[in-house]
N, C-alpha and C positions, 0 to 999 in steps of 0.2 A: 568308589572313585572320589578323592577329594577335588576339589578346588575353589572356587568362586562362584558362590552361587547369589550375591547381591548384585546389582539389584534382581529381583527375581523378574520372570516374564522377561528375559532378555537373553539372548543367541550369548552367547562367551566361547570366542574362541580358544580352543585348545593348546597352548605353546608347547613345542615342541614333539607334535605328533605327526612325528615320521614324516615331515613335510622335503627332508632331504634324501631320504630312499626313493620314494614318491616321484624326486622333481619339481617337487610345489605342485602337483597334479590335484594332490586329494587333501581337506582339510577338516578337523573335527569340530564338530561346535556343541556346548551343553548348554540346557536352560533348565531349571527348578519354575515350575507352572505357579501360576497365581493360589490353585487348586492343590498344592505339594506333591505334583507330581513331575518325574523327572523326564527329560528327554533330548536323546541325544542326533545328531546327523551328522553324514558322512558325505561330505559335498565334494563332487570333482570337477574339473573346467568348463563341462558342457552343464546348461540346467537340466539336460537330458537324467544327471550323471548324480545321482542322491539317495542315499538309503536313509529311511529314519525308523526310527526307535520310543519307544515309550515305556515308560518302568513305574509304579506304583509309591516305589521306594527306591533310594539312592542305589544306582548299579555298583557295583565292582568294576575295574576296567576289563577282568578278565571275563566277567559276565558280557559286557559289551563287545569285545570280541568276539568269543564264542557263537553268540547272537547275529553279529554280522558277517562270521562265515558261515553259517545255516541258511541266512537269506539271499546270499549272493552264490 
């Protein structure tokens, strides 16, 4: 997955992810850890509503999917 990963330790929301299929319902956010590790979440209108992710090494987008339909 590319994108912005400066400053690190810091939420970066993801543009243009699916926010108009969605409704604006559900939004993606990535951060690169102080520690170089990645991690992604999958936030929806309720704080109920959150899936998160942790990766080693930078995901693929299609890793992140994959991963977050196995967990939901």
């Amino acid at each position: 997955m590319t994108g912005s990963w400066t400053p690190k330790a810091t939420w970066h929301r993801v543009h243009g992810d699916c926010k108009s299929s969605t409704g604006g319902t559900w939004h993606l956010e990535i951060m690169e850890t102080s520690d170089g590790k990645y991690k992604v979440k999958v936030v929806g209108t309720s704080k109920q509503d959150k899936y998160d992710l942790e990766y080693s090494s930078q995901p693929s987008f299609e890793t992140i999917v994959s991963d977050l339909k196995s967990k939901v």
